[in-house]
C-alpha positions in Angstrom: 73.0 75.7 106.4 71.5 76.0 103.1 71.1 73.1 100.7 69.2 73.8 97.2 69.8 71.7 93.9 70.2 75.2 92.7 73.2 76.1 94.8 76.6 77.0 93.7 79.9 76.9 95.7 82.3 79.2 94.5 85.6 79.0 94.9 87.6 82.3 96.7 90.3 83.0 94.2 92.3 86.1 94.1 90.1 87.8 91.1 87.1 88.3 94.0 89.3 89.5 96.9 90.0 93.3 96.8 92.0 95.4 99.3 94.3 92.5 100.0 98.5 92.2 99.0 98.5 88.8 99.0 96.1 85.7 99.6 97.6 82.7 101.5 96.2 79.4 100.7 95.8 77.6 104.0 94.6 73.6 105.7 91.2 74.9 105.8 90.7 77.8 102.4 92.5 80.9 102.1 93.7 83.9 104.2 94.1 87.3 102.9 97.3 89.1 104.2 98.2 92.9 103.9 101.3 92.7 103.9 103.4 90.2 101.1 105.1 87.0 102.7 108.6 89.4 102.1 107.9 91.2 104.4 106.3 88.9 107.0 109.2 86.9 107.1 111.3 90.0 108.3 109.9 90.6 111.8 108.9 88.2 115.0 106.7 90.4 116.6 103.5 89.0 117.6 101.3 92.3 117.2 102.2 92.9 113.6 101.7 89.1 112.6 97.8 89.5 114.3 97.4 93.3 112.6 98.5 92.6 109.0 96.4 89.1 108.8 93.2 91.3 110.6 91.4 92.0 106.6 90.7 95.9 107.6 89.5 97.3 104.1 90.1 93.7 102.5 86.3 93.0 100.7 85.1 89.5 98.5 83.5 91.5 95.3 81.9 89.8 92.6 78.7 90.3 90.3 75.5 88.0 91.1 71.7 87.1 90.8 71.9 85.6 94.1 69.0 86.2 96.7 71.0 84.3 99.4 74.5 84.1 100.0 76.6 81.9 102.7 80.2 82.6 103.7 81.7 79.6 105.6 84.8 81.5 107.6 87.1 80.8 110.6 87.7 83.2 112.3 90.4 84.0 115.3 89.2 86.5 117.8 91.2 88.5 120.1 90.7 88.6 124.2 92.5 90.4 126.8 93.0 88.2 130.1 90.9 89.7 133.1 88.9 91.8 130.6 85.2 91.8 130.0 84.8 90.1 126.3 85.6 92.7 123.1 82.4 92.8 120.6 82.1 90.8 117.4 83.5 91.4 114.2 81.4 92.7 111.7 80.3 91.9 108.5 79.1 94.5 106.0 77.1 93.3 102.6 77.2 96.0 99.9 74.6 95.9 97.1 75.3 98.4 94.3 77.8 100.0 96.8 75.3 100.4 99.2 74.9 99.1 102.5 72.4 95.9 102.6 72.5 93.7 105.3 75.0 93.0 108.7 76.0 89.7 110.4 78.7 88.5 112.3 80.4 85.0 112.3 80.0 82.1 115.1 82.1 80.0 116.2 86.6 80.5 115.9 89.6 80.7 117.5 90.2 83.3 120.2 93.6 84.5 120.3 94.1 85.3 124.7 96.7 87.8 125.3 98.3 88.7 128.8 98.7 92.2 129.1 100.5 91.7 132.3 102.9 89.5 130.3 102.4 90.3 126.5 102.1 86.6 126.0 99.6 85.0 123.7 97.4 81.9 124.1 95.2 80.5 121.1 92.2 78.4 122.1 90.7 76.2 118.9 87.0 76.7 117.9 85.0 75.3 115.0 84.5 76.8 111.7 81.5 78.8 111.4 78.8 80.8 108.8 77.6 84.3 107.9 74.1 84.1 105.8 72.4 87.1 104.3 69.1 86.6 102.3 66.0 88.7 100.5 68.8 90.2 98.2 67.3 91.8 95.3 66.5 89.1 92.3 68.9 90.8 89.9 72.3 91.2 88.7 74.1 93.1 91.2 77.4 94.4 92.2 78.2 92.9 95.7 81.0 93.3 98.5 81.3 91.8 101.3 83.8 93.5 103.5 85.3 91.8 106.5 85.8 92.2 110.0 88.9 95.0 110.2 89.1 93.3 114.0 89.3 89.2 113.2 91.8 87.5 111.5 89.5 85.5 108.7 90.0 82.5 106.7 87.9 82.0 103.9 86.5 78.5 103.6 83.6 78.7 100.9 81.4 81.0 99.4 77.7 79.3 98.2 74.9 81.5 96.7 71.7 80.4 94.6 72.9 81.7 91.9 76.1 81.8 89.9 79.3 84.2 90.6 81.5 86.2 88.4 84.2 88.5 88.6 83.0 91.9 89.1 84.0 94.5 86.5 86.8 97.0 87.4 85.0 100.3 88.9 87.3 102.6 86.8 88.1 104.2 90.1 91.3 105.3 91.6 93.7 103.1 93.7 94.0 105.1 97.6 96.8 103.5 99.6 96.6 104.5 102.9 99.3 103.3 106.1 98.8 104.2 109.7 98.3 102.8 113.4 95.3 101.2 114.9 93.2 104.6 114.2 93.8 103.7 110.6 93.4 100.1 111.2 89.5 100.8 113.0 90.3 101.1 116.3 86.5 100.7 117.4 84.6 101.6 114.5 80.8 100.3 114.2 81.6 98.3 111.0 84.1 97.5 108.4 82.9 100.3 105.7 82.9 102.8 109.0 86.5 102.8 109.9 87.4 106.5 109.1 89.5 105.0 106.1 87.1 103.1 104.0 84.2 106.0 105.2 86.8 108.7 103.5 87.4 106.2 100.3 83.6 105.7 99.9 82.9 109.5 100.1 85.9 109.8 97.7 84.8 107.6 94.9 88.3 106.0 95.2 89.2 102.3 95.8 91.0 101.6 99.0 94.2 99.3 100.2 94.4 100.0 104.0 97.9 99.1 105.6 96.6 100.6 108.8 98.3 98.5 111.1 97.5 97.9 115.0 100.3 99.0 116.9 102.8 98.7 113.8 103.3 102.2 112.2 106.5 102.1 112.8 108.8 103.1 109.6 109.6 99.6 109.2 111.5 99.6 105.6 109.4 96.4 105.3 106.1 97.8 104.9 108.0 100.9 102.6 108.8 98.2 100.0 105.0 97.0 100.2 104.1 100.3 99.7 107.0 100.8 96.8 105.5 97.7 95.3 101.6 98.2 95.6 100.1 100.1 92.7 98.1 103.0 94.0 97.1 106.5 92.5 97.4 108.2 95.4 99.1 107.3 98.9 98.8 108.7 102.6 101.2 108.2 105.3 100.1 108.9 108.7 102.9 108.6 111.1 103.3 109.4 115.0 101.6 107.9 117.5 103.0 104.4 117.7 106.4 105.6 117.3 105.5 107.1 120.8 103.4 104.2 122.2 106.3 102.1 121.4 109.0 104.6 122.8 110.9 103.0 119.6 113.4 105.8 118.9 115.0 109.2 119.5 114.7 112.7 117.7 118.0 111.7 115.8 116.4 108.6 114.0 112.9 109.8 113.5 113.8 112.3 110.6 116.4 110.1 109.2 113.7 107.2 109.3 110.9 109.3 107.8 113.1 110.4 104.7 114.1 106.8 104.0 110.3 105.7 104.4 109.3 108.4 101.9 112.3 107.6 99.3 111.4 103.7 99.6 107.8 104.7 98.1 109.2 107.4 95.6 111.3 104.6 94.1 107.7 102.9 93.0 105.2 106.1 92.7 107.8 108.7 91.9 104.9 111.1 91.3 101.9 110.0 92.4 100.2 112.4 94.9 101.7 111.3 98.3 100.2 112.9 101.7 101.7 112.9 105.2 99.4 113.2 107.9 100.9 113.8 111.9 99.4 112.6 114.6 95.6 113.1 115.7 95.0 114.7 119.2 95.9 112.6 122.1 96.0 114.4 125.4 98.4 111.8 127.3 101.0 112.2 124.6 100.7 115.9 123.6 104.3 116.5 125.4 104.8 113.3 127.2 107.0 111.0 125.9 106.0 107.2 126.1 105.7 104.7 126.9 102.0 104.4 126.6 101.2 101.2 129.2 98.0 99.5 129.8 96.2 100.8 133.7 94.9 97.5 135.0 93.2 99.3 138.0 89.8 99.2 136.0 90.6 96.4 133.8 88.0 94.3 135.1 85.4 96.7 135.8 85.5 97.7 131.9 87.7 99.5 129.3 91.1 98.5 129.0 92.6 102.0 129.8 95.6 103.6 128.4 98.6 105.7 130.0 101.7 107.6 128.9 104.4 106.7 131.5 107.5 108.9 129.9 109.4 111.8 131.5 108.2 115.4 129.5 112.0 116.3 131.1 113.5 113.7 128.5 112.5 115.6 125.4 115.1 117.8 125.7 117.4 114.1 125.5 115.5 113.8 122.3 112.3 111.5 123.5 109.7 112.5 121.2 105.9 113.2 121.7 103.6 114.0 119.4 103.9 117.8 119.7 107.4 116.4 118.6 106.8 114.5 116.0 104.3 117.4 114.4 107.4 119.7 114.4 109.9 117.5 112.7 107.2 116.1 110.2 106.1 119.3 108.9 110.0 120.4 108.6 110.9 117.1 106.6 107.6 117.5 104.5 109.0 121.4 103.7 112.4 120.6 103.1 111.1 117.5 100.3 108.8 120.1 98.8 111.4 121.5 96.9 112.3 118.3 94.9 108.9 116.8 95.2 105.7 118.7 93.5 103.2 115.5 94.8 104.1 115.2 98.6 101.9 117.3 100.8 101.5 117.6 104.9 98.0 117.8 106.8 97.7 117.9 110.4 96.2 115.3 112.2 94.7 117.8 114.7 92.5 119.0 111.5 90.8 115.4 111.6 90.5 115.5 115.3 91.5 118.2 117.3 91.7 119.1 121.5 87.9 120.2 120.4 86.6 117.1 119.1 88.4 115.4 122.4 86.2 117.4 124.9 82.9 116.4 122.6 83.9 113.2 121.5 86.6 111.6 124.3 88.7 108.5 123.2 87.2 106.1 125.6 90.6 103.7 126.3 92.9 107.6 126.2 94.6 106.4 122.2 91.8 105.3 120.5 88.6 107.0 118.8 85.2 105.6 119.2 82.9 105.0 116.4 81.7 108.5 116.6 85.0 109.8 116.2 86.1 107.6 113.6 83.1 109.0 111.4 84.3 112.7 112.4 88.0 111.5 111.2 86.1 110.0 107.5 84.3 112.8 106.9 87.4 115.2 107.4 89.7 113.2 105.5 87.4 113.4 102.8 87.1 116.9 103.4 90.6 118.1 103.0 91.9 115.5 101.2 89.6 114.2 98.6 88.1 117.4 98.7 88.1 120.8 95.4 91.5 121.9 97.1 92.8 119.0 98.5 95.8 117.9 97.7 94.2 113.8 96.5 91.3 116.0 94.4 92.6 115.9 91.4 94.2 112.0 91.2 90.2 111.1 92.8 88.7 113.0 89.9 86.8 110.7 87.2 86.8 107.8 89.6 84.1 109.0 91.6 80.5 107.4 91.1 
């Protein structure tokens, strides 16, 4: 560690932490949450409570002379019993909005799930530091954005040089929902997760309730949506309503209007997107479950598979050739009431193409590769002259 008569300890208030819905003060500092304490006392599922509390998009910004900085952060890992270690969070240092410098955290909890059992196991670890030095002697604009994969508490920030507040970028609030794609799946690094790739590219400000596992209409996270500003919003909806087998043909499209009218009743205008389901072979028109193949587990890659009958569509199990359908059909029938709400395909960000070239290792989720290709295609047809977030992106951009 550090030590310099010239060093400052900063406290992490609220005003330096971006991309989060609420900050939790905690024994050891604080813990940003993506999801308001409302909402997290309405559910005792074990997945979501890990995915909202894992800071994907969720960045410490501030304005600095600093030519080192320290971040003192505990962090709680995930493990899969019988499965080789997963890698290291990641922690990406933006100077001026450009990349800078990478590190990673020692020390934390690991958090050991049984897939066998879907029970979870914490093991206690010490608190531990991220450094970064040689930053450029002069005021700067810097972000740290942190691991989309760790939970994180914040225990200190020290630099030798005094922090402010960073000055609002003028730039457009994006708030984006979806699964673990949206969440990072296995993306390289915090600002390469296909959603905060798409925001940089778009010059807009991102608030990511990508949530492993958890994109599952809960009214919950349509209130946090209702009650987040934002400028413009996606919603991409599908594949863990399959994973999860959660519910029938007759709920889905009952459950997606109500979704949609919960965040109309906050951003009654504001340019609102639905986005189906990306390419994924074992789903395409097999229903789910999706269940965890332990037959390689310990050679390697957790593997994925989609256990459901294709016979039971026709009993209203859906699949995301399903889901497609009935989205695009609700998106058309809103259309007429609704100026703002637009539909994309998911297949247009990744497609059966871009599975034969670029494969998702573990058969859900995209690799970093992929997760670029997703960025870049968002950006593309969303952000994009035409697309239908251009115009609420437009004087925002750098």
């Amino acid at each position: 560690m550090h030590m310099s008569d010239n060093w400052t300890t900063t406290p992490v208030t609220d005003d330096l932490v971006r991309g989060a819905c609420e900050v939790e003060r905690t024994e050891h500092g604080v813990l940003p949450h993506r999801l308001p304490a409302r909402a997290r006392a309405q559910w005792s599922d074990g997945q979501l409570a890990m995915a909202e509390s894992q800071p994907s998009g969720v960045r410490l910004v501030f304005r600095t002379r600093a030519t080192v900085i320290e971040l003192d952060a505990l962090r709680t890992k995930m493990a899969y019993k019988g499965a080789p270690p997963r890698p290291d969070g990641v922690y990406d240092l933006l100077v001026d909005g450009r990349l800078a410098a990478q590190a990673g955290v020692t020390g934390g909890n690991v958090q050991v799930m049984d897939m066998t059992t879907g029970t979870r196991e914490t093991r206690p670890g010490p608190i531990g530091s991220v450094r970064f030095t040689g930053l450029p002697d002069r005021l700067k604009d810097v972000e740290i954005w942190l691991p989309y994969n760790e939970i994180t508490e914040l225990i200190a920030l020290r630099t030798d040089a005094p922090v402010e507040s960073a000055p609002d970028s003028g730039r457009k609030v994006w708030l984006h929902h979806g699964s673990s794609i949206s969440h990072g799946s296995d993306a390289a690094s915090p600002t390469t997760t296909w959603p905060a790739l798409a925001a940089s590219l778009g010059g807009v400000d991102l608030m990511n309730l990508g949530l492993g596992g958890s994109a599952l209409l809960d009214p919950f996270t349509a209130r946090a949506m209702r009650d987040t500003p934002a400028d413009l919003i996606s919603v991409k909806i599908g594949i863990n309503i399959v994973n999860a087998d959660l519910m029938r043909l007759r709920a889905f499209a009952p459950a997606v209007h109500g979704f949609l009218d919960t965040i109309r009743e906050g951003h009654p205008t504001v340019p609102l997107l639905v986005v189906s389901p990306i390419y994924c072979a074992i789903h395409e028109d097999t229903p789910g479950p999706s269940v965890p193949d332990f037959s390689n587990l310990s050679a390697g890659r957790l593997q994925f598979m989609a256990i459901g009958d294709p016979a039971e569509r026709a009993a209203g199990k859906l699949t995301l050739n399903v889901i497609r359908d009935e989205l695009a059909r609700v998106v058309k029938q809103r259309e007429a009431d609704d100026a703002n709400l637009y539909y994309l395909d998911g297949r247009d960000l990744y497609g059966e193409a871009d599975f034969a070239e670029l494969p998702l290792p573990d058969q859900l989720h995209p690799d970093a590769a992929a997760q670029r290709r997703i960025g870049e295609r968002f950006n593309a047809l969303a952000f994009g002259t035409d697309g239908p977030l251009a115009f609420a992106a437009t004087g925002g951009r750098p």
